[in-house]
N, C-alpha and C positions, 0 to 999 in steps of 0.2 A: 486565298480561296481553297478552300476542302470539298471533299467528296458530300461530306456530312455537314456543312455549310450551308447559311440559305441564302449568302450573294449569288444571284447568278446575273449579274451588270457587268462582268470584268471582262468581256469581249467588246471592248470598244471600237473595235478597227475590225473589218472584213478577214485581212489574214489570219488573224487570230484563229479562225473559223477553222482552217487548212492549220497552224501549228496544233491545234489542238483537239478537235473534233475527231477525227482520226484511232488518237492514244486511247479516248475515252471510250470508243467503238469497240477497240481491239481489247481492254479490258473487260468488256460488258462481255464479248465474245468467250473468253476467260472463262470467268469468274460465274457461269453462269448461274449457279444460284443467287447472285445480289442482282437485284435490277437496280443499283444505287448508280452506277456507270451512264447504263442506257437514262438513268431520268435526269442524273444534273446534265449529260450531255443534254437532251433537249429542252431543258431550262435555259440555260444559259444561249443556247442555239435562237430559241422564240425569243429572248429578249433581245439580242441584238437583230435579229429580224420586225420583230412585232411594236416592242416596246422602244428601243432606240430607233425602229424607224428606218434601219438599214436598208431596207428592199422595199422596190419601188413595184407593186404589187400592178401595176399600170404596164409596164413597160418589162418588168420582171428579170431587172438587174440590180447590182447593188450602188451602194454611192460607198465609197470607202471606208469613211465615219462622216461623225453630225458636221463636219466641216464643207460640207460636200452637199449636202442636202438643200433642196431649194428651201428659201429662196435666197440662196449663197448665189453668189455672180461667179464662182467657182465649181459649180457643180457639174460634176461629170459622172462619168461611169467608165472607171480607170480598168482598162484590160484585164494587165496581171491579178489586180486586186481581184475584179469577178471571175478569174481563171482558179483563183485559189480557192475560191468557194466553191467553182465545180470539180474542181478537183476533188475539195474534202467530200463532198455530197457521192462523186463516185467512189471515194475509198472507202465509206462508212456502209456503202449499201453493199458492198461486194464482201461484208463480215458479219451486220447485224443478222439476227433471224429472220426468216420471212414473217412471223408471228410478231414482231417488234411493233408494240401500241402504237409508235412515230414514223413508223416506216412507208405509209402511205403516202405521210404529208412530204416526208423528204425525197419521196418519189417526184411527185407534184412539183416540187422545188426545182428537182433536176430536168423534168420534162418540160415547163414552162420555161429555164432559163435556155436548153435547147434548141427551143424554139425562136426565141428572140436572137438569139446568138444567129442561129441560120439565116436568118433576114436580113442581116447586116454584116454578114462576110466579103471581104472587098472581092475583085474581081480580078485579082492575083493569086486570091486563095488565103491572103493575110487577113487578121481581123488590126483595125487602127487604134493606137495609144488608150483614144477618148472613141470611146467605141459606136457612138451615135454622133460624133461630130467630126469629120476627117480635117476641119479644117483645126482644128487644134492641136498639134505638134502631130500633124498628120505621118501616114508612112508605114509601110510595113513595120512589125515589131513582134518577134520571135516568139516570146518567151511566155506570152498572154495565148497567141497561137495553139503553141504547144499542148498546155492547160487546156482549149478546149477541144482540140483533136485529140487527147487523153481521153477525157470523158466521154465524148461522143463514139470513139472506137468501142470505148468500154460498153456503151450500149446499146450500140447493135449487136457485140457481142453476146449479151446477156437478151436482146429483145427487149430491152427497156424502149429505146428508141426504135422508131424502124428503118427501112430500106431506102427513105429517101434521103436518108445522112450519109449515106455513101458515098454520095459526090463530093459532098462536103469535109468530110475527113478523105479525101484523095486527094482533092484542091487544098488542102491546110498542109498535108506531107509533101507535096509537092513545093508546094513555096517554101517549106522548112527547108527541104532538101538544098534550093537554090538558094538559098541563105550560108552554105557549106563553102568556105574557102578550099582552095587547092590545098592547102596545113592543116586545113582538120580546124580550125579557127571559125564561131559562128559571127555571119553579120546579124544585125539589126536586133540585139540584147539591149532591153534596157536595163541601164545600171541602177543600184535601190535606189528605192524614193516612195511614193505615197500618190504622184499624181503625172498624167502626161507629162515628158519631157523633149525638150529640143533637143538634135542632133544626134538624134539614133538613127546612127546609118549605117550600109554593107560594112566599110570598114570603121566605124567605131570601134573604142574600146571601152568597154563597160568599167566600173569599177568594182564590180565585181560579179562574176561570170559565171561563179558552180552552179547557180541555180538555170542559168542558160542551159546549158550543157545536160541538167541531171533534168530538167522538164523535157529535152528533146528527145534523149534514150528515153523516159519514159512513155511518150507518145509514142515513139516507134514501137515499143517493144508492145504497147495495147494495138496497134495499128497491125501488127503483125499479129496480133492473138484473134487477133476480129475475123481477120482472113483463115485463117490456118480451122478456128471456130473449138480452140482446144488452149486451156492455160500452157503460159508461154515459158518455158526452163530462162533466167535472168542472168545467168553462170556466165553470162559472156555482151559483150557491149550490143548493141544492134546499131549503132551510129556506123558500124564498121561494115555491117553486112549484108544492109538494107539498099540493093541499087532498083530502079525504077526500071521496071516489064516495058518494054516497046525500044528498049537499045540499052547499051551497056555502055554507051558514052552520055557520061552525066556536063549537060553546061552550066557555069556555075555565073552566079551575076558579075563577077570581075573579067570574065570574059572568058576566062581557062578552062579546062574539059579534063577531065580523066577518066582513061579508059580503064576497064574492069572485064576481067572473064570470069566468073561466078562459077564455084561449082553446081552441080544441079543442085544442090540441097537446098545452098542459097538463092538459087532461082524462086524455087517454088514458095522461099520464103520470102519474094517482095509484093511491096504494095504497088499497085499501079500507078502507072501514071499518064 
């Protein structure tokens, strides 16, 4: 697939969406005499939404790919997977121009899937594997979480969303937080894959973890930009600096606590809880 190509079907799977949509943003932002960026991106973007069928314009989440789609006996609506498409959808609005032809629609995108998401946030503050069915490899799970307490920080920051997400990205850092072993270790990461999985628990080990890890500083560090209401310097981790307003003794789900005296800086820069 090229710029100057007229495939745009090679986003067969939701991720893709989140590996790719992004770079094509950040060039269009570039380069901006060529609108060739900003248009195969939303080529390629409406076919796997419109034309593959990805998004389920009803319910206004994704199915991962065509594997997934009713009337599949396996269709869900896999967390991470729709974590990654809001993700992309926040990082491509926070470069494109306000003037950008598609920029409406991928507003729209992100506001309806906001919404949905808000309705179905557990009551821990986690959102579950299979995101409208908790009975299927139900449970807290990290990393899908993260992804949308990303986005949704990002836009109250920006006024994309409003004021009533507030609770909702407190309640999602909040349950990140208690996911935090005493070692700095996250529980309830799911390890790759494509669809819910069994046995993602506090202490699981994932088989593979950077993406836990680098979703989590990412949340925090929007979580923190939200509050603060000013782009956030990324020069330094925020997993490390981020303790919860209402005490400086954090309890963690394995039962252990640790304590913390913050200096003021970092007071003023936590989230609540």
């Amino acid at each position: 697939m090229t710029v100057a190509g007229s495939s745009d079907g090679d986003w067969t799977w939701i991720d893709a969406i989140q590996m790719a949509m992004p770079v094509f943003a950040r060039l269009g932002a570039v380069y901006t005499t060529n609108s060739a960026y900003f248009s195969k991106m939303y080529s390629l973007y409406k076919n796997t939404k419109t034309t593959q069928g990805l998004y389920d314009t009803t319910n206004h989440l994704w199915w991962r790919d065509a594997t997934f789609k009713p009337p599949s006996t396996t269709q869900c609506y896999w967390s991470r997977g729709n974590g990654w498409v809001f993700a992309a959808l926040t990082r491509i609005l926070d470069v494109i121009p306000a003037n950008e032809s598609h920029r409406s629609e991928y507003v729209s995108d992100f506001t309806a899937m906001a919404s949905a998401l808000k309705a179905i946030q557990r009551s821990d503050g986690f959102w579950n594997q299979s995101l409208t069915n908790p009975n299927q490899d139900g449970g807290p799970e990290l990393s899908g979480t993260a992804l949308f307490a990303y986005g949704m920080a990002w836009g109250l920051r920006t006024g994309v969303l409003d004021s009533s997400y507030g609770p909702i990205v407190t309640k999602a850092w909040c349950a990140m937080a208690s996911a935090v072993h005493s070692n700095g270790f996250l529980g309830y990461v799911q390890g790759s894959g494509s669809a819910p999985a069994a046995g993602v628990t506090f202490d699981s080990v994932p088989d593979f973890q950077d993406f836990g890890l680098g979703v989590f500083c990412s949340a925090a560090a929007k979580s923190i930009s939200w509050r603060r209401r000013k782009p956030l310097r990324l020069d330094w981790c925020p997993l490390l600096q981020i303790p919860c307003i209402g005490g400086t003794n954090t309890t963690h789900h394995d039962g252990s606590s640790s304590d913390s005296d913050p200096d003021p800086e970092s007071v003023s820069e936590s989230v609540p809880c």
